[in-house]
N, C-alpha and C positions, 0 to 999 in steps of 0.2 A: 126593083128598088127596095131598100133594104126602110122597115119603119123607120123616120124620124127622129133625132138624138136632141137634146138639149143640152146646152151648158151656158151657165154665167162665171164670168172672169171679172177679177178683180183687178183694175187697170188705175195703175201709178206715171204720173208725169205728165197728165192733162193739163193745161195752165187757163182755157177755153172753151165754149160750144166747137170752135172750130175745128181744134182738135178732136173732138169728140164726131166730129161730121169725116174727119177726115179717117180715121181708127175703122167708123160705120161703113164707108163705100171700098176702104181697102179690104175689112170683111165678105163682104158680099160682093165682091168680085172674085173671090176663090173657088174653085169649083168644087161642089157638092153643098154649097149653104147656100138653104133655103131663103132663111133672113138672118139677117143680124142687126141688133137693137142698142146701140150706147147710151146710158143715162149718165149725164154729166154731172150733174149732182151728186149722186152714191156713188161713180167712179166706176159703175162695173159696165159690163157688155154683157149683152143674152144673145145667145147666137143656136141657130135651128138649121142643122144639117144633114145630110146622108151619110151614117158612117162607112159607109161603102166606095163613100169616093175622099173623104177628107177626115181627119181625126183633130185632137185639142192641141197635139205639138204643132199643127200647121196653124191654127190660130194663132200662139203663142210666137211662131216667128214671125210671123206677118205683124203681129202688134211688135215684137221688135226691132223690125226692119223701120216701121215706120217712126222707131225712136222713141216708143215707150216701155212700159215693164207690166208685166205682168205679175200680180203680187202673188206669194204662196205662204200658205202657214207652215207652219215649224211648230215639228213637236220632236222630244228627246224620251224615249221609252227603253225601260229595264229590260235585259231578256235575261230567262233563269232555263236552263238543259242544254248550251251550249257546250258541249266538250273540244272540239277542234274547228280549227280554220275551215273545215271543209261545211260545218254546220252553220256560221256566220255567209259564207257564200253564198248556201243554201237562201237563207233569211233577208237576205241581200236581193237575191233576182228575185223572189217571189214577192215582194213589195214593189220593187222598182216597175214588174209588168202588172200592176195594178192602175186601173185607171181613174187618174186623178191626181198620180202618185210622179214626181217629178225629178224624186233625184231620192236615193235612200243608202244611209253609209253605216255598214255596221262595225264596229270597233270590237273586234273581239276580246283584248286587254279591259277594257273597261269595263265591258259587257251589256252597252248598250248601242241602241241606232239612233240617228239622226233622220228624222224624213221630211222632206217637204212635199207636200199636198196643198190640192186645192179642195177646201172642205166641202164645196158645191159639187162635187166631187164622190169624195170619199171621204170616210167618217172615219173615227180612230177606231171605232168598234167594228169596221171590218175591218182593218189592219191586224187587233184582237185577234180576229177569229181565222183570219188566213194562215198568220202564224203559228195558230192554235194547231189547226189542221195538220203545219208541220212536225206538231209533236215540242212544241217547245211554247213559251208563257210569257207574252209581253205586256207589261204594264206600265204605267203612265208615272212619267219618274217619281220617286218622293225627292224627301226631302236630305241632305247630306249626312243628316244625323240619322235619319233610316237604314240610308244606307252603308254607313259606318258601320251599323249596328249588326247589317245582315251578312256584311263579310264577316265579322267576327264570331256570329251563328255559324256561318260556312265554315270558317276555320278549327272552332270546335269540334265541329259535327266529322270534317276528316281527320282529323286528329286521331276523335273515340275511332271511326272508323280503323284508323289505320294500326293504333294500339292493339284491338282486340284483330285484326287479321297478324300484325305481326305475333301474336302469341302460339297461335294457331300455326304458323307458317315456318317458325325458330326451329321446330323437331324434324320437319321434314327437312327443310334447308340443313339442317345437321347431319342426317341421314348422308346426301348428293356431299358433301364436303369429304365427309371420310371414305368416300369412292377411291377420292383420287391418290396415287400412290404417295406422293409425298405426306398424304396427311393420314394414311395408313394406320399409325402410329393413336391415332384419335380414337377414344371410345364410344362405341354406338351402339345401343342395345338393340337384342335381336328382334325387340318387338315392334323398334320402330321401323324394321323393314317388312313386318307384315302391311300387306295392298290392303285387304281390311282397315287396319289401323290410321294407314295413310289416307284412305278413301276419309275415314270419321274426322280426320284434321282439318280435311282439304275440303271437302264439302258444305260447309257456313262459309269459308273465302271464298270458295267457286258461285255459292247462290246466293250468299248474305250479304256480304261484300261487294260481290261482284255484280249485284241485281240493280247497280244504276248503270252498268254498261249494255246489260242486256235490255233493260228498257230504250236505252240509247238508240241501239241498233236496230230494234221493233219498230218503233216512231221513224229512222231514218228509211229502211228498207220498204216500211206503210209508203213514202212519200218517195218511194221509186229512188232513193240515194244511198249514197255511204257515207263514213266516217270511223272517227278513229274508234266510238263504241263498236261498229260492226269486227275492225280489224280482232281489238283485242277480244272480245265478245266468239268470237270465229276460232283465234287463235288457239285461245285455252279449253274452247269447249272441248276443242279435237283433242287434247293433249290430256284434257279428263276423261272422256270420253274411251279414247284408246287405252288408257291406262286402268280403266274397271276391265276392259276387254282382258288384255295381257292377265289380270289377276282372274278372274275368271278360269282362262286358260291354263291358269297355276295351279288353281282349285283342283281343273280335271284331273289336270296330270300327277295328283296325288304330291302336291304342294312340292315338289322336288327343286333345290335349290330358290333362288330368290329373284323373280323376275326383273327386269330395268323400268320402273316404271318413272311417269311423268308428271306425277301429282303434283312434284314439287316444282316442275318448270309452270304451274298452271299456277299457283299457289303465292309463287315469287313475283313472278309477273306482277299479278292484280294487286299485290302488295305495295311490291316497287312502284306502278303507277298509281293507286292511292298516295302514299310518299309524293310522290313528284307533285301530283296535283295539290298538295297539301303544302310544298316549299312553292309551289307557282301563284298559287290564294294570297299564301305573305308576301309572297316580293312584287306582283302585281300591284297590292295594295299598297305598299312603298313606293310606285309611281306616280301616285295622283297627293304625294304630299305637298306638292308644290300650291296645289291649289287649295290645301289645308292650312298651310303657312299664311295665305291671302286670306282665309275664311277667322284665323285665329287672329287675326288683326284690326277683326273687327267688333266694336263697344258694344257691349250687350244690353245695356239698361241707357235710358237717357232722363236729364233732371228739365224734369219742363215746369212752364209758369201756366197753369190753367187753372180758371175761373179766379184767378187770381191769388194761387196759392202752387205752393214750390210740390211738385209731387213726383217721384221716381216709376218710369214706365219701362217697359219692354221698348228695345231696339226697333221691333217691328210696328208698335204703333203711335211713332211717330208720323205727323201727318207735314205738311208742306205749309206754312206759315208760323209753326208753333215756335217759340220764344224757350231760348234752352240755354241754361247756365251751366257750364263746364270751367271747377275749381284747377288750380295750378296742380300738374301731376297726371292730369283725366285724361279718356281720348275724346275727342271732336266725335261726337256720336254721329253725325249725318252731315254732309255739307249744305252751307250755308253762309251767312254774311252778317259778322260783327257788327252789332247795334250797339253794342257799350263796352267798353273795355280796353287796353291795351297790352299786349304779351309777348313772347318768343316763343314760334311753333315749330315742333321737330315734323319736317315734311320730311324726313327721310327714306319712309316708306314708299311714298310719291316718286319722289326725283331723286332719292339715292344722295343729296346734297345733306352733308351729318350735319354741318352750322344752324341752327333754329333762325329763323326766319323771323325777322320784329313785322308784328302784326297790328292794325289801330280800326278805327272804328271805321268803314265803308268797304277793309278789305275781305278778300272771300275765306273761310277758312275749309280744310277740306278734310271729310269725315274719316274717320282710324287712325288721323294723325294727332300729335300728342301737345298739349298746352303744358306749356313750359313752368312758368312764372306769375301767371298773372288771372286775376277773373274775369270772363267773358260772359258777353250775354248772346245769344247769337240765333238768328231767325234761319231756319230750317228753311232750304231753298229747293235741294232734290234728295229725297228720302230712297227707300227700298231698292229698286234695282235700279233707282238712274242715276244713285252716286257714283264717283270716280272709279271707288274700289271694288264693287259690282259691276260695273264695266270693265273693269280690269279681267275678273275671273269670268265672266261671261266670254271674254276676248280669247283667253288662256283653254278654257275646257270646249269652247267649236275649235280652237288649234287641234285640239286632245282627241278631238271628238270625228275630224274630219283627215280623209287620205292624201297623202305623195303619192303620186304618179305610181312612182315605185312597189308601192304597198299593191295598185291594181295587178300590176305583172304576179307578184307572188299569189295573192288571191286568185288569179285563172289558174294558175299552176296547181297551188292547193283543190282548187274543185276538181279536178279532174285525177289529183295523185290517187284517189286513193281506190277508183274502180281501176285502174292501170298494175297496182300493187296487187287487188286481188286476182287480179290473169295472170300476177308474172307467177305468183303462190303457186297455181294450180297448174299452170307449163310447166316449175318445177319440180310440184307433186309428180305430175305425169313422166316425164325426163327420168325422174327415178329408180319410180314402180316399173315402170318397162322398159328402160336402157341401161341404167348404171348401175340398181341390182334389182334384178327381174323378180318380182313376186315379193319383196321386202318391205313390205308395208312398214316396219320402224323405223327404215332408211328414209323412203320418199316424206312422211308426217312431219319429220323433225326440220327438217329446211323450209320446209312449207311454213310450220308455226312458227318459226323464227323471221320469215320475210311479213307474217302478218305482223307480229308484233312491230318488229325494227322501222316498219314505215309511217307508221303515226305521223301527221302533219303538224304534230302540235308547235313545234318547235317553228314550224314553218308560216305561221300564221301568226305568232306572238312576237318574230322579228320586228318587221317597221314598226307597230302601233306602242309597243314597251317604248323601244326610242324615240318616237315624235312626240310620246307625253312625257318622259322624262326630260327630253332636249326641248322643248315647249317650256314644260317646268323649270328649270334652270333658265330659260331667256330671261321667263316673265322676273322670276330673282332680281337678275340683271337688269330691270329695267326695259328689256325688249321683249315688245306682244306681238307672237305672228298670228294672222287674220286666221290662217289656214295649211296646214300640213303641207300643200303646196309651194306655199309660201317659204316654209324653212327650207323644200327642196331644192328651188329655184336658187336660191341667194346666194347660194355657194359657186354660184355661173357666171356671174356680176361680173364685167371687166373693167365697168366707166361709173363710177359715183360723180353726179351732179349736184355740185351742193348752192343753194340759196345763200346769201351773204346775210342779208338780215336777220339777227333772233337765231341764225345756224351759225355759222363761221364769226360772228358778230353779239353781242349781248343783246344788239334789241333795242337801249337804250340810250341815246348818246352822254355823253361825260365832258365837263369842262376839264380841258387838259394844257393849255398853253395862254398865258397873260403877258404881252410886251406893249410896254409904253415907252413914249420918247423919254426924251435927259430930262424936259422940264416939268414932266409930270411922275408923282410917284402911284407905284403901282397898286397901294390899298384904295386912293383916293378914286382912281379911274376904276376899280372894280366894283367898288362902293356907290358911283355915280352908274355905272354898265347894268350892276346887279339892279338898283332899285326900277331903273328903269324898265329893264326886261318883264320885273315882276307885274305888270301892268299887262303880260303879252300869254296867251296860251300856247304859242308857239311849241313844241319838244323843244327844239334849240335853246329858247329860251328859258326851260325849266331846267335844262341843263346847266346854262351859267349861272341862274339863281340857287338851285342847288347846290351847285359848287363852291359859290362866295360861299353861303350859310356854313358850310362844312367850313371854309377858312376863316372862320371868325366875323365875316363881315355886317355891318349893321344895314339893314334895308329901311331905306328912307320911302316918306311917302311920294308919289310924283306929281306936280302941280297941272301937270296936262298929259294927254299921251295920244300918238297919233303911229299905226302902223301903216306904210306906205309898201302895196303891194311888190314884189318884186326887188324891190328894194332894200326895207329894212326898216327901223321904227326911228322918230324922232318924240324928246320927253323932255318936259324943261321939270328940272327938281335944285331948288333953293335957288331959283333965280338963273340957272345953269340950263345951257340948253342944248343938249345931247343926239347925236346922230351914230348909230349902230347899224351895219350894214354893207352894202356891195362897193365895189369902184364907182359904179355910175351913181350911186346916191352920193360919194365924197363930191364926184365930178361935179353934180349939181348944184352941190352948195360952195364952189369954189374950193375944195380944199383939196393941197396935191401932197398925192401918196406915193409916188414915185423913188422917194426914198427908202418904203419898206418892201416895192414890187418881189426885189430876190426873197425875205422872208415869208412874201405872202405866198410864193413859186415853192416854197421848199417846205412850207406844212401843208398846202392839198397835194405834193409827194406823197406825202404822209400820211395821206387818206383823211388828212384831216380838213371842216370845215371853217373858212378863216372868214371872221367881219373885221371891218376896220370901225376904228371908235374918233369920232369928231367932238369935236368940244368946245364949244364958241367959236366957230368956225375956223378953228384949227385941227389938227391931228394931233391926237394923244396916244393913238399905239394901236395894239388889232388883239383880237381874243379868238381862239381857235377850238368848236368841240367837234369832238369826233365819237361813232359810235367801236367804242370798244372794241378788242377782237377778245375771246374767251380765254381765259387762261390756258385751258384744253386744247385749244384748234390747233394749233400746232403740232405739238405732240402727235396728237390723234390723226392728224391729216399724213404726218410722216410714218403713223403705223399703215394708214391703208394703201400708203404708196411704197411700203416696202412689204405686204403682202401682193404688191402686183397689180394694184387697180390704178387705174389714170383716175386723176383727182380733176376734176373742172368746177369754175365758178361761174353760176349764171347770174346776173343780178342787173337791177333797173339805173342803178348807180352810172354816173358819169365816169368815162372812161379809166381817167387818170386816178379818181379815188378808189375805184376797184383793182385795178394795178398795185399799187401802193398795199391794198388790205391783203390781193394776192399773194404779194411777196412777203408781206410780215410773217406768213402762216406756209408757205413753200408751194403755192397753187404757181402753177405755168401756166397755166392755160385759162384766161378768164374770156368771158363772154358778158359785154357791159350794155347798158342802154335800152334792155329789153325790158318792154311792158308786159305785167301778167299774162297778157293773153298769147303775145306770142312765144312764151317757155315752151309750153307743147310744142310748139314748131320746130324749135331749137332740141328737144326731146327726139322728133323724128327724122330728125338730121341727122342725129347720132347714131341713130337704131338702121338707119340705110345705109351707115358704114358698117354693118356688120360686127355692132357691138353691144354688149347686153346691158342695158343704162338703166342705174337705181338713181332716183330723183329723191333727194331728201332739202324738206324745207319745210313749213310750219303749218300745212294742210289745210290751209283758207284761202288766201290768196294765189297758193302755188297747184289749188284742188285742179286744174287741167295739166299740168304737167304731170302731178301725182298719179292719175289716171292712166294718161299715154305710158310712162313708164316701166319695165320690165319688173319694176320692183318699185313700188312709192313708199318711201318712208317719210312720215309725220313726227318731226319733233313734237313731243305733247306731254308739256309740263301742268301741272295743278288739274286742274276740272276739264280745262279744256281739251279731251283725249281727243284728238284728228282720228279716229276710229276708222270713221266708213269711208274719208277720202285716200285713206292710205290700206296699202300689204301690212305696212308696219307701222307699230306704231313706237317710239323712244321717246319712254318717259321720263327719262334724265337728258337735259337740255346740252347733252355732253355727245360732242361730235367719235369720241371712243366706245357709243353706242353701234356706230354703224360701223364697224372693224369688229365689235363682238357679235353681232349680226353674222357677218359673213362669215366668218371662224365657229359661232354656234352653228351654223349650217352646214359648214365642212366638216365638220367633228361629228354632228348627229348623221350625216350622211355615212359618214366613213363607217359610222357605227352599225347603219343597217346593212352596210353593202359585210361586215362581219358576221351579223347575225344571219344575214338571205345566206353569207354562203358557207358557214356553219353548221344551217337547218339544211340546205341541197347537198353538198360533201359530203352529210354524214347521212343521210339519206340514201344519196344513189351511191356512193362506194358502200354501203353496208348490205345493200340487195347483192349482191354479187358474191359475193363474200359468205353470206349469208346462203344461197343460190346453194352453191358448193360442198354446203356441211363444216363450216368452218367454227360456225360459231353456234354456241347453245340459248335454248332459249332464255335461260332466266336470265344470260349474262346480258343479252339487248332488250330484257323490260326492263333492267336496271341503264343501261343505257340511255333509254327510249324517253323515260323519266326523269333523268338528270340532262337532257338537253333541253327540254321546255326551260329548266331552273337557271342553265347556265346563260342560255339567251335574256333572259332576263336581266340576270346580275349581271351580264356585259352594258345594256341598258341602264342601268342603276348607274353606273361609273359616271354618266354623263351629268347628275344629278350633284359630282364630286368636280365637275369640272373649272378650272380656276384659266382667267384671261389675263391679257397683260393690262390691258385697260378696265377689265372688268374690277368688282369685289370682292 
């Protein structure tokens, strides 16, 4: 038996001791643990086992199984020495087989990892040093303006680079240009075809230049791997290398005529791919603007009331209760909740809705949005990262930050392209030197350094992660946050959108929309008598009709008594009048027959609308009818996602016939009525056993178990309240043509990486071959080789320019 191991886990969704008793015996009955210990208190588990017979993933699914979570930290770390897809792989498995270490995603585009760890575990300081090991520098993120800063250090720093190799490299490349017969005609001094000469040009690009590939490839080779340092690092050395040889050999033979040499294929290359890496730096960095647009939105300084004096602070130290005046013009520094004042707020930002928003004292106002018109006073509610719009980018850069499916297939592919590239080089070398021309060493080198260059993976590892943060970036634009790169890949598979009636297909709020009274009553009097009454009732229905008088001018009297009768309805006596509001059987009870208006009261809950009859000293005086809205969008919107192809269905708790009715206002066929929150999941996996991929979209609180169950959950999530973690998605604009851009953002980013995978593969494996044969020269595929990382890119970027039909 192997020593003893210890581990404590940090255990989420105990509500109990008995949970915790129960988490303790489902431990300690696995084999190889010794004991296992839960404190319910601190939430964790200590647990003492044999690594020899059990390790921490078996604990981890055992606390799952039995329905809880096992928590892990998160951290998000810079790497600096990455040059290709093959080196991100690298940095990728050698974390992930770290133990403690539970899932690690490296983005090569952005140029950092995601890891989750358990810190009882493993430290971030050996993550440091493992990586270290690799030959490459991980550090613990900064800040955006840091890192703003260090791309534009980088960009500089290739630039100088690339200027002084291009100066160096123009003479020789001048030289190889007037080789060829058509450019014959060209003048080129005899001196620049002295191998001396060439050698003193070419040797500061080959070792000055070129001395971060060969440390590249040191560090890769030290750690047993390859990459694309090795290729290029390999390709040109031979190509210098051979090429002092040949001059040499020039020397001997009493310099007679002018050898072919290679200086300039070694020379162009390292050139060419500084170039590339230098348009890849920029246009890289043009992907993460999405989340710079979100960061520039947000108030830098805020005007607060302390110690009882007006004084202007930094953004950042604003604290959680402090009292903050924002003049007509400003932006909402932090969200919070109007203590004084009345205004119009442009929530544009939010919800994408351009009308300002009339705002008054109790409601919330939300931080980077803009006061209109008017002086607030406003108590700071959630500061730093737990405002809206820090949730918003927080939401946006783990999209940025985390893989599609997709992305894993190219990533095996890339780790292994590039020891596969160096065999086929050297089969080819060899095929040469001793088949095709025996003993011709110039023949066999030149196809050789041309397959080393041509196959660089860069191209191949910057496909998916360029378009899931640009297509990421553009959602968030829109309005739409996916959780996770999965997320965007998924949605485009979507056959059945379920949508929620209430607050989705619906406003949310009901509306007074229909007043009928008899011949002998006129209809401001019975509204005026309806309204004041109601006002007595906190009813929604009720603030509905009262609302609605207000807005028609009506005068609300006070009520001399007021009595709500469950199930029924209210009865209120005001100026001696004594009033019943309500159902059939409350008329029935007081004698009064309505029989007269049955067809009208049949033909507005048609209408999805809610109908009361109004009594009036025990007569009938007419019936009032409110209903909840349907959004001016839903239509529209529902007819774009049923003519991209998805079955549209309505779930909702609603009585049959009013769901019918809201159905067909908006073009749903298919509704499903009368079901209570809990059984939507049911109704969710009803759909999914017909073999269809079902997005559930509805308000992320009540609808949190269908969201779940769901293929795809999308959380409408207007103002503060972002449905974040009970949804895939979240749609910040309470606009049902968020989820028809949803699905189109996913088909469009998809399409675009299935462009880029097969761009970066095409031009890869038909270029070996090709290449193999003697077909092609080296300098012409470092210039290749170089402007494909750049085009995948810019294909990338396109999606940043992406315009919808519902979108803006």
């Amino acid at each position: 038996m192997g020593s003893p191991k210890e581990v404590n886990l940090q255990i989420e969704g105990m509500t109990c001791a008995a949970c915790a008793n129960k988490i303790e015996k489902g431990l300690n009955k696995l084999d190889g643990v010794i004991e296992a210990n839960v404190n319910f208190a601190i939430e964790k588990t200590k647990v003492v086992y044999n690594p020899e017979k059990s390790n921490v993933q078996d604990f981890e699914d055992k606390i799952e199984k039995l329905g809880y979570h096992v928590a892990h930290d998160k951290q998000t770390f810079d790497i600096s020495g990455m040059t290709c897809a093959a080196c991100a792989t690298k940095i990728e498995k050698r974390l992930s087989k770290m133990e403690g270490v539970s899932d690690a995603n490296v983005n090569f585009a952005l140029e950092n990892v995601m890891v989750d760890y358990d810190e009882g575990q493993v430290t971030t300081g050996d993550m440091i040093e493992a990586v270290k090991k690799l030959g490459y520098t991980l550090k613990t993120q900064t800040s955006k303006e840091e890192t703003a800063n260090s791309k534009e250090e980088e960009v500089r720093h290739q630039t100088g680079k690339f200027i002084f190799s291009a100066i160096l490299t123009l003479p020789l490349l001048w030289t190889m240009v007037t080789h060829f017969e058509f450019t014959s005609f060209i003048y080129s001094p005899d001196m620049l075809m002295n191998p001396w000469v060439q050698l003193a040009l070419a040797t500061p690009v080959q070792f000055i230049v070129g001395a971060q590939f060969y440390r590249g490839a040191y560090k890769a080779l030290r750690s047993k791997s390859a990459n694309m340092d090795v290729l290029v690092a390999l390709g040109t050395t031979v190509a210098y290398l051979y090429s002092i040889f040949l001059g040499i050999e020039w020397q001997i033979n009493g310099q007679v005529g002018m050898p072919e040499l290679y200086f300039e294929a070694a020379a162009v290359i390292i050139t060419l791919v500084i170039l590339g890496k230098l348009f890849e730096v920029r246009a890289k960095g043009r992907t993460g603007q999405a989340i710079q647009k979100l960061l520039g939105m947000q108030a830098k300084t805020a005007r607060v009331i302390r110690d009882g004096n007006e004084q202007e602070i930094a953004i950042e130290e604003v604290m959680v209760g402090d009292t903050i005046i924002v003049k007509p013009g400003e932006k909402i520094p932090v969200d919070g909740q109007i203590v004084k004042g009345e205004s119009a707020i442009d929530e544009s930002m939010i919800t994408g809705e351009s009308i300002p928003v009339d705002k008054k004292t109790g409601d919330v106002a939300i931080g980077s949005t803009i006061n209109k018109n008017g002086l607030l006073t406003i108590e700071a509610t959630k500061v730093g990262k737990d405002t809206a719009l820090s949730q918003i980018v927080k939401v946006v850069e783990e999209a940025q930050g985390s893989k599609a499916d997709i992305q894993r297939v190219a990533d095996r592919v890339s780790g292994i392209f590039v020891p596969i590239v160096v065999g086929i080089a050297i089969v080819s070398f060899l095929v040469w030197y001793f088949i095709v021309q025996p003993g011709d060493l110039r023949a066999a080198l030149v196809p050789a350094i041309t397959i080393l260059v041509i196959a660089c993976p860069c191209a191949l590892g910057l496909a998916t992660p360029t378009s899931v943060m640009a297509g990421s970036g553009r959602a968030a634009e829109l309005g739409v946050l996916f959780k996770g790169g999965e997320h965007l890949e998924n949605t485009r598979s979507l056959t059945t959108i379920v949508l929620d009636k209430t607050g989705t297909v619906t406003n949310g709020e009901p509306e007074l929309t229909d007043v009928h009274t008899e011949p002998e009553f006129s209809e401001e009097e019975v509204l005026a008598l309806v309204a004041s009454a109601e006002n007595s009732s906190e009813h929604p229905l009720a603030e509905a009709i009262v609302k609605g008088a207000k807005a028609m001018g009506v005068q609300i009297k006070e009520a001399d008594s007021f009595e709500a009768i469950p199930g029924y309805g209210i009865r209120s006596s005001i100026e001696g009048k004594t009033i019943f509001v309500g159902t059939r059987k409350l008329m029935q009870q007081q004698n009064i027959d309505v029989s007269s208006v049955e067809n009208n009261i049949a033909k507005l809950e048609s209408e999805g609308k809610t109908a009361m009859l109004i009594g009036i000293e025990k007569q009938l005086a007419g019936m009032i009818a409110v209903a909840d809205t349907v959004k001016e969008t839903s239509k529209s919107a529902i007819h774009r996602m049923q003519k991209l192809g998805l079955e549209v269905i309505m779930l909702t708790g609603d009585n049959q016939r009013t769901a019918e009715a809201i159905g067909k206002q908006v073009g749903i066929g298919h509704v499903i009525a009368e079901v209570v929150p809990e059984q939507k999941a049911d109704q969710i996996k009803i759909l999914q056993q017909m073999n269809k991929k079902v997005a559930m979209v509805g308000d992320g609180v009540n609808d949190a178990p269908a969201l779940a169950v769901a293929d795809i959950g999308m959380a409408i999530g207007t103002g503060t309240d972002v449905a974040i973690e009970a949804a895939d998605i979240t749609l910040m604009r309470g606009d049902l043509h968020s989820v028809a851009d949803s699905v189109q953002l996913s088909a469009k980013t998809m399409r675009n990486i299935k462009q880029n995978l097969f761009f970066a593969f095409v031009y890869n494996s038909a270029s070996i071959p090709v290449a193999a044969v003697g077909l092609l020269a080296p300098w012409v595929v470092g210039a290749a080789m170089a402007f494909s990382s750049v085009s995948v890119v810019l294909n990338a970027l396109r999606l940043q320019r992406l315009k919808l039909k519902g979108g803006q």
